[in-house]
Structure formats: C-alpha cells, structure tokens
mmCIF file of the C-alpha atoms, coordinates in Angstrom:
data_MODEL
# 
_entry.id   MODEL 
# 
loop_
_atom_site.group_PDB 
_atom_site.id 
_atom_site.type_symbol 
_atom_site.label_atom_id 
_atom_site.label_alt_id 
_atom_site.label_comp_id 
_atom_site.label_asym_id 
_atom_site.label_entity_id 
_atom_site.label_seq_id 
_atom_site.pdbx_PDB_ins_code 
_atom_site.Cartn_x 
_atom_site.Cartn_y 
_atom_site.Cartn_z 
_atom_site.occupancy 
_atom_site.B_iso_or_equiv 
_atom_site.pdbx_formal_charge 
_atom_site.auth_seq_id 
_atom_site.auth_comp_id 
_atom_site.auth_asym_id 
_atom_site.auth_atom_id 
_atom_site.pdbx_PDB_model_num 
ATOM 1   C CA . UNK A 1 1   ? 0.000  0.000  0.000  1.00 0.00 ? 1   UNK A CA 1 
ATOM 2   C CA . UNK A 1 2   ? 1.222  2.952  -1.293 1.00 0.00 ? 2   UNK A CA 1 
ATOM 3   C CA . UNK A 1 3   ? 1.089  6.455  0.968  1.00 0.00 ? 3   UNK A CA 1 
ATOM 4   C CA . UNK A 1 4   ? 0.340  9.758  -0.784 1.00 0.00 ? 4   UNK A CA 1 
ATOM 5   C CA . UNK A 1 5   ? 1.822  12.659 0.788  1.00 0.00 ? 5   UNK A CA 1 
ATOM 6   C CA . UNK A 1 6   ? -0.816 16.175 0.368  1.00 0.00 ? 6   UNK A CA 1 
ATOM 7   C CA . UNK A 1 7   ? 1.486  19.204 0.173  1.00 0.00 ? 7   UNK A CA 1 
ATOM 8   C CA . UNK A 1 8   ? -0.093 22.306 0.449  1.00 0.00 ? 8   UNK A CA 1 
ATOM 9   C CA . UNK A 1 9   ? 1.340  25.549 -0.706 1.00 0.00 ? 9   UNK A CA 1 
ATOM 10  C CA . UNK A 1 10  ? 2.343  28.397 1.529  1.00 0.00 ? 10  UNK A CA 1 
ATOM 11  C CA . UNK A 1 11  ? -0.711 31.317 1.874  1.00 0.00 ? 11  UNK A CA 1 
ATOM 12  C CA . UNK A 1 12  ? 1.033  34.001 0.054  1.00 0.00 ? 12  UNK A CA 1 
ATOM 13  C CA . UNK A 1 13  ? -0.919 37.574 0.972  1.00 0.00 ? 13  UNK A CA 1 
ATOM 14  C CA . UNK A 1 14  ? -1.176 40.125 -1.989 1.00 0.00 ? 14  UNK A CA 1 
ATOM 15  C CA . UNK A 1 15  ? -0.855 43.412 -1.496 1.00 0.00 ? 15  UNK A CA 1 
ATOM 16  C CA . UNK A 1 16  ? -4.153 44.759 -2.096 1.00 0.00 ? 16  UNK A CA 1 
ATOM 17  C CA . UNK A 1 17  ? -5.814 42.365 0.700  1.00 0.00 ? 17  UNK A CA 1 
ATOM 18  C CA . UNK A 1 18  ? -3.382 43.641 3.575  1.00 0.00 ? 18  UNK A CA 1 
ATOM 19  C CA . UNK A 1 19  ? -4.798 45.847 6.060  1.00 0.00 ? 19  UNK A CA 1 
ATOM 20  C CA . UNK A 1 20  ? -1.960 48.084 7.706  1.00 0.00 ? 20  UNK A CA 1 
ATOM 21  C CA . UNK A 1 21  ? -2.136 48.860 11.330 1.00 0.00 ? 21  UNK A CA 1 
ATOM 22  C CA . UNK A 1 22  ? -0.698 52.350 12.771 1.00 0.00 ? 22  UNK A CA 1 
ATOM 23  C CA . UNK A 1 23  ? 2.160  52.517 15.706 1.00 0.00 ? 23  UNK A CA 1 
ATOM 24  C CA . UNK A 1 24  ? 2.822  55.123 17.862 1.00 0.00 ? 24  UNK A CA 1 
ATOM 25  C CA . UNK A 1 25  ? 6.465  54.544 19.444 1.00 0.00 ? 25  UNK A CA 1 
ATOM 26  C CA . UNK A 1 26  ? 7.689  56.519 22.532 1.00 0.00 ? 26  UNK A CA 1 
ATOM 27  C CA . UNK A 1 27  ? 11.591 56.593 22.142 1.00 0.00 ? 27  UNK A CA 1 
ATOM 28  C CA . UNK A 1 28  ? 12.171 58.016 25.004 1.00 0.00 ? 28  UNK A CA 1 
ATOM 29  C CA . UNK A 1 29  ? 15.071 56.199 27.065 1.00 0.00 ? 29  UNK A CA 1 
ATOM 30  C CA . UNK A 1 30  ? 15.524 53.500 24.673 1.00 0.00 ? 30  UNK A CA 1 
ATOM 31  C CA . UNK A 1 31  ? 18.206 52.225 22.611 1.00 0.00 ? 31  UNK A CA 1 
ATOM 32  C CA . UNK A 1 32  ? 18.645 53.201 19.195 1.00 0.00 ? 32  UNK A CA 1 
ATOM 33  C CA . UNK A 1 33  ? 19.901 50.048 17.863 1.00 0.00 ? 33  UNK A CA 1 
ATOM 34  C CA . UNK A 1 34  ? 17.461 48.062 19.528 1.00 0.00 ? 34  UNK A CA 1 
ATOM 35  C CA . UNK A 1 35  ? 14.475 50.470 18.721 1.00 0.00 ? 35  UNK A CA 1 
ATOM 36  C CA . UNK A 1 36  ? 15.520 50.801 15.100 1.00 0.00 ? 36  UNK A CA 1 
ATOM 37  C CA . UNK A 1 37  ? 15.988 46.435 15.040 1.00 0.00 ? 37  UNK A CA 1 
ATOM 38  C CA . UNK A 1 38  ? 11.896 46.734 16.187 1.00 0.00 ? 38  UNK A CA 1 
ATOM 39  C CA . UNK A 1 39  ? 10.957 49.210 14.014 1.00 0.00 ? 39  UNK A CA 1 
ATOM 40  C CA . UNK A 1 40  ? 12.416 47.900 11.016 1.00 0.00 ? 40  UNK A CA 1 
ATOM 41  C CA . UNK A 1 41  ? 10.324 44.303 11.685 1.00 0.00 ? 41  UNK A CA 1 
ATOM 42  C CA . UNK A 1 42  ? 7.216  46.329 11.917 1.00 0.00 ? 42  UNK A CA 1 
ATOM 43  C CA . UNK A 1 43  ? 7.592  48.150 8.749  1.00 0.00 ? 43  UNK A CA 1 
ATOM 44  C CA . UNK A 1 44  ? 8.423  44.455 6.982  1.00 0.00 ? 44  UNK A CA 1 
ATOM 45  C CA . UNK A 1 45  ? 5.834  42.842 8.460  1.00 0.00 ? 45  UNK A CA 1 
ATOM 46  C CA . UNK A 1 46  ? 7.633  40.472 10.051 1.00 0.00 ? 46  UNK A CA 1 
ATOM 47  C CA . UNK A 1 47  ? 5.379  40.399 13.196 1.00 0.00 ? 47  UNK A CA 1 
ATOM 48  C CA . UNK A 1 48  ? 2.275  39.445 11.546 1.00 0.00 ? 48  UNK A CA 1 
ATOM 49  C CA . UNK A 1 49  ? 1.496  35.517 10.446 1.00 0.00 ? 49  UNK A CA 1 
ATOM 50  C CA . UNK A 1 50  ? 0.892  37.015 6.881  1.00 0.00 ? 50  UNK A CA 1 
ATOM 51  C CA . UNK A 1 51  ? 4.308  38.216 6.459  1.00 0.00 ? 51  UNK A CA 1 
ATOM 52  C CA . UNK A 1 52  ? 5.287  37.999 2.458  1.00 0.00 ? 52  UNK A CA 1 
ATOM 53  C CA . UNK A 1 53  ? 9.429  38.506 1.632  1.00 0.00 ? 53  UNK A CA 1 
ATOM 54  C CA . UNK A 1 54  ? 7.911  40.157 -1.966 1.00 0.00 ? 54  UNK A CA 1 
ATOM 55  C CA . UNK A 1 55  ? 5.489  42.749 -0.945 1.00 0.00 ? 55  UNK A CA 1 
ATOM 56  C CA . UNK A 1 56  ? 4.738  45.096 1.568  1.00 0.00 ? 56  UNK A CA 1 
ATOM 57  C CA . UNK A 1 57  ? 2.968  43.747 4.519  1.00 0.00 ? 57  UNK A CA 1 
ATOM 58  C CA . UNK A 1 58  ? 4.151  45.509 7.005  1.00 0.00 ? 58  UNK A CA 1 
ATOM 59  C CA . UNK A 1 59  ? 2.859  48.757 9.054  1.00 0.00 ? 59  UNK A CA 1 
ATOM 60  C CA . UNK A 1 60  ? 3.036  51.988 9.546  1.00 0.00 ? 60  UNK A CA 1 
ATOM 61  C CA . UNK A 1 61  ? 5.178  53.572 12.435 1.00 0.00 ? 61  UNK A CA 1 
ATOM 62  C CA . UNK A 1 62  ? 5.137  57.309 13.927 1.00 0.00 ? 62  UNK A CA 1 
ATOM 63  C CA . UNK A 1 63  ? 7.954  57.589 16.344 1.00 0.00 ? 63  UNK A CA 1 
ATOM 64  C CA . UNK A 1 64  ? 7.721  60.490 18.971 1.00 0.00 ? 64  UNK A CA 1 
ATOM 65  C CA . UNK A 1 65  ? 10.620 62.054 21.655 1.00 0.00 ? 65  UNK A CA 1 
ATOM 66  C CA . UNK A 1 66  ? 13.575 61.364 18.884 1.00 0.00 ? 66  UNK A CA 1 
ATOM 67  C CA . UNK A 1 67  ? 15.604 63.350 21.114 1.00 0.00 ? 67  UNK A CA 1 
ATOM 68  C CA . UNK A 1 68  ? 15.097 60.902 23.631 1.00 0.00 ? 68  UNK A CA 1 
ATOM 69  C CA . UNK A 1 69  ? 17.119 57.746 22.423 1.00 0.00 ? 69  UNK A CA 1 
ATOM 70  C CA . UNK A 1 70  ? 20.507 56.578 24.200 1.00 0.00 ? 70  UNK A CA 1 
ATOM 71  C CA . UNK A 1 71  ? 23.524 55.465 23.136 1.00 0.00 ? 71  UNK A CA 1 
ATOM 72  C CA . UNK A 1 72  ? 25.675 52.931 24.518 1.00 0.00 ? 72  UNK A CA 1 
ATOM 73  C CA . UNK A 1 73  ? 29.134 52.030 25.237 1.00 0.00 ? 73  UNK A CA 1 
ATOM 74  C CA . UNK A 1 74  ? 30.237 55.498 24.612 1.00 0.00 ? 74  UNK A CA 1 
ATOM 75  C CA . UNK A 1 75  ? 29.083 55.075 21.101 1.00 0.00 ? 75  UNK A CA 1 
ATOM 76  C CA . UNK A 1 76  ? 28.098 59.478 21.103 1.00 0.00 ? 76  UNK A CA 1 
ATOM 77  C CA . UNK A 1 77  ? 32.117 59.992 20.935 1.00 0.00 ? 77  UNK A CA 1 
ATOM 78  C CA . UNK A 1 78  ? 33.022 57.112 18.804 1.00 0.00 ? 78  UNK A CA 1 
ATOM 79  C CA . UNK A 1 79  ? 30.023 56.245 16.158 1.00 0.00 ? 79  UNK A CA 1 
ATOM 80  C CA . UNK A 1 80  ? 30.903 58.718 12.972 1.00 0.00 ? 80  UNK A CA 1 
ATOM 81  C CA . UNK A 1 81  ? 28.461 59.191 10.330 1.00 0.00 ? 81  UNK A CA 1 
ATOM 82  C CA . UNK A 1 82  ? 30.048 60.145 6.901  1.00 0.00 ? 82  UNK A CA 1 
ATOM 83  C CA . UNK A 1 83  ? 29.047 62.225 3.949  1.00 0.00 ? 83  UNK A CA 1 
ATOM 84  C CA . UNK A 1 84  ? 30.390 63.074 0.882  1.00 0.00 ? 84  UNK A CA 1 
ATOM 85  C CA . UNK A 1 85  ? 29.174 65.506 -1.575 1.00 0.00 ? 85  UNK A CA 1 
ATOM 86  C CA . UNK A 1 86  ? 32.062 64.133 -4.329 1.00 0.00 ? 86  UNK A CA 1 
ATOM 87  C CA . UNK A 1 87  ? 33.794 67.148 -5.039 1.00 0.00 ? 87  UNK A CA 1 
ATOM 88  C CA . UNK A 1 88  ? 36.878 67.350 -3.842 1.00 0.00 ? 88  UNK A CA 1 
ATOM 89  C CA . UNK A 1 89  ? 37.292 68.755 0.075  1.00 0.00 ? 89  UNK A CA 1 
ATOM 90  C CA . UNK A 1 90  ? 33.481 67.371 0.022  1.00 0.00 ? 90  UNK A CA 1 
ATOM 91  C CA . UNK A 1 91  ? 34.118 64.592 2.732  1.00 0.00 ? 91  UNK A CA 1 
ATOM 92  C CA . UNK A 1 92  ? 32.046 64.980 5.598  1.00 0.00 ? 92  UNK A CA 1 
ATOM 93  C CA . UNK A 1 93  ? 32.599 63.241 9.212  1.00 0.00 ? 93  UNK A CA 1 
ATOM 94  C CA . UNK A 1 94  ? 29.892 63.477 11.981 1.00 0.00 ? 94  UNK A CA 1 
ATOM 95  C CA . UNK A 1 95  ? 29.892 61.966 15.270 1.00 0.00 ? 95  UNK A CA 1 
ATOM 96  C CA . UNK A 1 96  ? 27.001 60.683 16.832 1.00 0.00 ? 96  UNK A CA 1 
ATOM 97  C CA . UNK A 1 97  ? 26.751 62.734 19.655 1.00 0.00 ? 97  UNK A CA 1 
ATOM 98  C CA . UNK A 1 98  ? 26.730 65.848 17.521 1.00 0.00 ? 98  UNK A CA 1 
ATOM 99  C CA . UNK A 1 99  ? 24.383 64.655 14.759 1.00 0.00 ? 99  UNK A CA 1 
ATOM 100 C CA . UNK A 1 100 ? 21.875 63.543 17.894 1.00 0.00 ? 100 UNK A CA 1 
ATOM 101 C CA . UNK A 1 101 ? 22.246 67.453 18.891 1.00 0.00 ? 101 UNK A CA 1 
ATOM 102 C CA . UNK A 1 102 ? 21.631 69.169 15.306 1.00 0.00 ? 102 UNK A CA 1 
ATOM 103 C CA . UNK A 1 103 ? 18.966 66.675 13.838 1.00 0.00 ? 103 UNK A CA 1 
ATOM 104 C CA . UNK A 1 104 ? 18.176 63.413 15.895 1.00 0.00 ? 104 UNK A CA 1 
ATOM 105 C CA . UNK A 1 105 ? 15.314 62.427 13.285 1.00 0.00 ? 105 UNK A CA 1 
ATOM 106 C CA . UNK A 1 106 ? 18.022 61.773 11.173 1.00 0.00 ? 106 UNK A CA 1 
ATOM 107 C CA . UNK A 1 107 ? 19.851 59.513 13.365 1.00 0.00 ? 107 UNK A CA 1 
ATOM 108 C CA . UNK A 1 108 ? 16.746 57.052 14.117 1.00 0.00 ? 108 UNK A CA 1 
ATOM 109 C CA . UNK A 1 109 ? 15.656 57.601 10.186 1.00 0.00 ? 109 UNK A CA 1 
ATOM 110 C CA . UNK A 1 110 ? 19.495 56.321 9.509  1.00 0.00 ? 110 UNK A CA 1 
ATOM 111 C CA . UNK A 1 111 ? 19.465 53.781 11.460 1.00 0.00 ? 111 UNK A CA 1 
ATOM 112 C CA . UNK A 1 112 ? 16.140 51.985 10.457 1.00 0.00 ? 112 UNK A CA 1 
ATOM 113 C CA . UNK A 1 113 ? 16.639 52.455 7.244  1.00 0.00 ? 113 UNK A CA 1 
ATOM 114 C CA . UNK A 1 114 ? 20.159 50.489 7.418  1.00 0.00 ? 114 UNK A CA 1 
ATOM 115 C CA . UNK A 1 115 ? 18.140 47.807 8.721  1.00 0.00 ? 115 UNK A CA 1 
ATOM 116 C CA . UNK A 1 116 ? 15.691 47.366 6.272  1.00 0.00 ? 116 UNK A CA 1 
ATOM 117 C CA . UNK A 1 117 ? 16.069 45.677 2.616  1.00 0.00 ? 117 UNK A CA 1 
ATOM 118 C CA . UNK A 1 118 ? 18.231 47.687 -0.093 1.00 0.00 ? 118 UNK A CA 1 
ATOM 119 C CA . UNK A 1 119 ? 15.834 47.343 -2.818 1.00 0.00 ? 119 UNK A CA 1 
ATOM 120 C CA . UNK A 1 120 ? 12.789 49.599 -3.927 1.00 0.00 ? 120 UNK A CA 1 
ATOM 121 C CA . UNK A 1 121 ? 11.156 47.066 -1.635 1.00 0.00 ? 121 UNK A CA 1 
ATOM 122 C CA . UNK A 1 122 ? 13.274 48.657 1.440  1.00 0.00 ? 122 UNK A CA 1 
ATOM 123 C CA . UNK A 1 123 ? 12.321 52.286 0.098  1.00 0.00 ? 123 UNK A CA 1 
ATOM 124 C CA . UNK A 1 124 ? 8.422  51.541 -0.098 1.00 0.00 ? 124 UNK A CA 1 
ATOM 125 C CA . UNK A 1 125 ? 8.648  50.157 3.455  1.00 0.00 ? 125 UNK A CA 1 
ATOM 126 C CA . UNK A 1 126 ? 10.798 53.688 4.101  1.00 0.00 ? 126 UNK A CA 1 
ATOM 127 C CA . UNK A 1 127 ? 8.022  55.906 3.625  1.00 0.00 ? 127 UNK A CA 1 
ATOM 128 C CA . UNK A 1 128 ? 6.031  54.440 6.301  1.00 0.00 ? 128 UNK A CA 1 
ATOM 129 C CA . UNK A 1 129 ? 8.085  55.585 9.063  1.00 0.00 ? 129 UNK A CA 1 
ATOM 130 C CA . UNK A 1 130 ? 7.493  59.314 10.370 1.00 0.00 ? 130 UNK A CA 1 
ATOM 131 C CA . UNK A 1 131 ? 9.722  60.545 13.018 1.00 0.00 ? 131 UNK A CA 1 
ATOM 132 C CA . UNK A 1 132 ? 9.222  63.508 14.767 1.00 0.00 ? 132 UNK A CA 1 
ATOM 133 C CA . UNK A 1 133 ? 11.193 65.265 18.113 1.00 0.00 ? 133 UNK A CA 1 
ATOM 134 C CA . UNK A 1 134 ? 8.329  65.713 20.301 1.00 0.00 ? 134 UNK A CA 1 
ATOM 135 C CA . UNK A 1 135 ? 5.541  64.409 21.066 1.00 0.00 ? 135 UNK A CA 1 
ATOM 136 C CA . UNK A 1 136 ? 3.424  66.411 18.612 1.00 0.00 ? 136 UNK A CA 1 
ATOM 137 C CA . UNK A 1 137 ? 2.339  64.673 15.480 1.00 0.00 ? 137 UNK A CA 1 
ATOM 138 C CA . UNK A 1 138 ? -0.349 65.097 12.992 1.00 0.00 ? 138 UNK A CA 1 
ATOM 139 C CA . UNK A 1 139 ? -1.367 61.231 12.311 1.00 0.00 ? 139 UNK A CA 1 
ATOM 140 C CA . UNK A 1 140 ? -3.685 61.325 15.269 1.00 0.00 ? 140 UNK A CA 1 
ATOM 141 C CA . UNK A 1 141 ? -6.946 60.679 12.732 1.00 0.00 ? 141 UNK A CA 1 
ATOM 142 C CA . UNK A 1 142 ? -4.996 57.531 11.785 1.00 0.00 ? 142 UNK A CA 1 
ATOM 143 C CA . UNK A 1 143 ? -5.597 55.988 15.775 1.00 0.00 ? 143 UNK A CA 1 
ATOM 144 C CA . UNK A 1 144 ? -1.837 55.028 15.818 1.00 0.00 ? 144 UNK A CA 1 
ATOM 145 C CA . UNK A 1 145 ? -1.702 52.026 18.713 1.00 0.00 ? 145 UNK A CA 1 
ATOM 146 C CA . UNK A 1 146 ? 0.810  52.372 21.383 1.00 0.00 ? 146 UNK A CA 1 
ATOM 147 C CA . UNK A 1 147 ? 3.219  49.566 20.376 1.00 0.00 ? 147 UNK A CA 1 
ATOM 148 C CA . UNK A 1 148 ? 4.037  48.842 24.180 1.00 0.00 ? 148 UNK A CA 1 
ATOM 149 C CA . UNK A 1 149 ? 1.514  45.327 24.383 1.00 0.00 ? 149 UNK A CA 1 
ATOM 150 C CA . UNK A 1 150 ? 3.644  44.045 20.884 1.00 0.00 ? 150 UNK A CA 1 
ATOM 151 C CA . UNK A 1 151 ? 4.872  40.810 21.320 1.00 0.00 ? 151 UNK A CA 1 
ATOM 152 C CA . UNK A 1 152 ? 8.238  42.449 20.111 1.00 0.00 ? 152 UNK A CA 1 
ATOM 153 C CA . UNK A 1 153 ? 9.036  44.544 22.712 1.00 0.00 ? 153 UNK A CA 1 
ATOM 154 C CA . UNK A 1 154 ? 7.917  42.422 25.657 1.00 0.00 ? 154 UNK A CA 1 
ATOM 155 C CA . UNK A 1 155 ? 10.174 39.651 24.162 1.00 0.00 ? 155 UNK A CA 1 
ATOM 156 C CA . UNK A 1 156 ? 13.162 42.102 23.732 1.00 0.00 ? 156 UNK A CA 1 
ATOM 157 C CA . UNK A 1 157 ? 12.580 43.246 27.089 1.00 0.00 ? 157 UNK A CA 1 
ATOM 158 C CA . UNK A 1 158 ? 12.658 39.501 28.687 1.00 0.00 ? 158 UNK A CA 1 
ATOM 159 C CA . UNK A 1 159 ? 16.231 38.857 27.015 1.00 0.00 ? 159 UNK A CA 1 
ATOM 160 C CA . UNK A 1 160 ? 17.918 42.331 28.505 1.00 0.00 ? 160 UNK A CA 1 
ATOM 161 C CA . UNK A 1 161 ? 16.716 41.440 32.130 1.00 0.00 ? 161 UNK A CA 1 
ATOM 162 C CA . UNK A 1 162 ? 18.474 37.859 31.807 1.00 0.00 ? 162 UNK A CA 1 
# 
C-alpha cells in the first residue's frame, strides 16, 4: 500500500488584501539600535502571520521624543556618520553625539533604514516611518496604537533582564 503525501502551498498575501495597522512609538530612554531592530520588523511585516518577503505587509510607524534615544558604550564619541558631496574637500565626518544634537530624526531615520532591505522594496517600506522630536504629530486621525503590548518589545525586554 502505497502512501500519498498532500502538500499544500504556503498562503502568500497580496498586497491589495493587507490591512496596515498604525504605531505610535515613545523613544524616550531607549536604545537606538534596539528600537531601530523593532521598528524595522514592523515596517516588513515580520510580526504578523501574513508576512510575504515580496510585498509590503508591514505597518506603519510614527515615532515620537527622537531626542530621547541613548547610546551605549560610549558610542556618542566614537560612532561617525560620513558624507560626501564628491567634489573634492566634500568629505564629511559626523559623530554621533553631535548629529543627535543638530537633527536626531536623522539619526533614528538612519538607522532603520540600514536595517531594512536595499531594494525599492526597502524604500516603499521607508516611507512608512514618520519621526518627529516631540511628542506632537499630525497622524492622530490615523488611531496610531501604542506599540508597548507588541509581542516584540515584551520579548526584547525579557532577554535584557536575563
């Protein structure tokens, strides 16, 4: 007797049937690797079941108190950001410490996006992330949801305390 094995295929989600969510993330006091590691999962979608490597599943994110995120390890005197404009004398060095002081949307913007794929893919996901200093922001008609009950940070949290 011969067995016959079903295989079914994987539920791919197209983009038109996703429904996006909106989250409102206090940075206040937390750690900008680890908040931009979260962040960039929520914008791929990798916290829903539904999450599809081709499309855009994930969500939107507004991020509030920028000027709020730490740095570790001394990173503020050490991490340098580079720019160059390609002229010549155009090379640009920035530490961290000074870039949080002049513009820290930029810093969190940088760092998420560093996280996330380097395709158009990675840019589409991009322009779902609004950061802003305080804690003013005009998306309140969206009802962003306070990300603190998401599975991701309570499991980040669990590891640090170990």
């Amino acid at each position: 007797m011969k067995s016959t094995i079903i295989r079914s295929a994987t539920p791919y989600k197209k983009a038109s049937t996703l429904d996006p969510k909106w989250w409102l993330v206090d940075a206040t006091n937390e750690i900008l690797g680890r908040l931009a590691s979260r962040i960039a999962m929520i914008l791929m979608g990798k916290h829903k079941p539904t999450y599809t490597p081709h499309c855009d599943a994930g969500d939107a994110v507004v991020v509030i108190h920028a000027e709020n995120v730490k740095a570790t390890g001394g990173k503020n005197l050490k991490k340098e950001y580079t720019y160059s404009t390609g002229y010549p004398g155009g090379f640009t060095v920035k530490k961290l410490g000074r870039l949080m002081d002049l513009n820290p949307v930029t810093v969190v913007k940088l760092a998420v996006r560093r996280m996330l794929p380097k395709t158009k893919l990675g840019r589409d996901m991009l322009r779902k992330l609004w950061v802003y200093e305080g804690a003013e922001h005009p998306h309140m008609a969206q009802t962003p949801v306070s990300w603190d009950n998401l599975w991701i940070k309570k499991r980040m949290e669990r590891k640090s305390s170990k």
